[in-house]
C-alpha positions in Angstrom: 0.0 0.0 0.0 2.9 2.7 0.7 3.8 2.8 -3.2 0.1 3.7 -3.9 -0.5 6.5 -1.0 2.9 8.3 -2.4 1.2 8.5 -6.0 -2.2 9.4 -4.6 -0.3 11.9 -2.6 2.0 13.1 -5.4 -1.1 13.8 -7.2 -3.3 15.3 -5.0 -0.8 17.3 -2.5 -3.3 19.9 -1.1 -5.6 17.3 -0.3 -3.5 14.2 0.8 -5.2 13.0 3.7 -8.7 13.6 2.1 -7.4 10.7 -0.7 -5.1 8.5 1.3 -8.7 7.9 3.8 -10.6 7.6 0.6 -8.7 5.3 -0.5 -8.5 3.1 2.8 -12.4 2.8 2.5 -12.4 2.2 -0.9 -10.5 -0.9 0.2 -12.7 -2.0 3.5 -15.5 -1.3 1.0 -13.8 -3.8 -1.6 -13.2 -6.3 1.0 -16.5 -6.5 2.6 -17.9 -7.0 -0.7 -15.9 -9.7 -2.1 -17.0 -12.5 0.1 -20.5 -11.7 -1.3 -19.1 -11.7 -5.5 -16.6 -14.5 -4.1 -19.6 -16.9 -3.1 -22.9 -15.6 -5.6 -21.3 -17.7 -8.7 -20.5 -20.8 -5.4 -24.5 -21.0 -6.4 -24.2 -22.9 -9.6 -21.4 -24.4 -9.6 -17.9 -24.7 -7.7 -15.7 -24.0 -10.9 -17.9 -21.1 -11.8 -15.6 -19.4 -8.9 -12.5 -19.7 -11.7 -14.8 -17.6 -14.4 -15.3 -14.8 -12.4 -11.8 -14.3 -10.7 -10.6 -14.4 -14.6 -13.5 -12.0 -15.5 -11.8 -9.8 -12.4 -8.1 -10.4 -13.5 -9.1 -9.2 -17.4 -10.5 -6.2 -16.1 -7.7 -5.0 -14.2 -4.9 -6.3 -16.9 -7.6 -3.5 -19.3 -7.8 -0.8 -17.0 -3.8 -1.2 -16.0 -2.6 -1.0 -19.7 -5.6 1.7 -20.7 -4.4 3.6 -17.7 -0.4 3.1 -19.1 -1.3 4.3 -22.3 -3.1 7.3 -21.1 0.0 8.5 -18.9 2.4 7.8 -21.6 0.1 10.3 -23.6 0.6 12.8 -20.8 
């Protein structure tokens, strides 16, 4: 987590501990809520687990190279 707050604070300087504590529940928020995505595809069937965690690690490999792409723009 320490690489993350020094960008968030690097790019928000006059408001750093207005990002760094939304960011910190943006977190709790994500980990209260993946025991609930975690067991809704445990439903129908035990290997539908496997589609959605690749679902999730597509999604972030998208937004990581999209967001790479836009900063190398910048």
């Amino acid at each position: 987590m320490p690489p993350q707050r020094h960008r968030l604070i690097e790019a928000a300087r006059l408001a750093a501990s207005f990002v760094v504590s939304l960011n910190a529940s943006a977190t709790y928020l994500a980990v209260s809520r993946a025991g609930v995505i975690g067991a809704a595809p445990l439903q129908f069937s035990p290997t539908a687990l496997s589609f959605v965690a690749a679902a999730f690690i597509v999604v972030g490999l998208v937004v990581s190279e999209f967001r790479h792409r836009v900063g190398a723009e910048h």
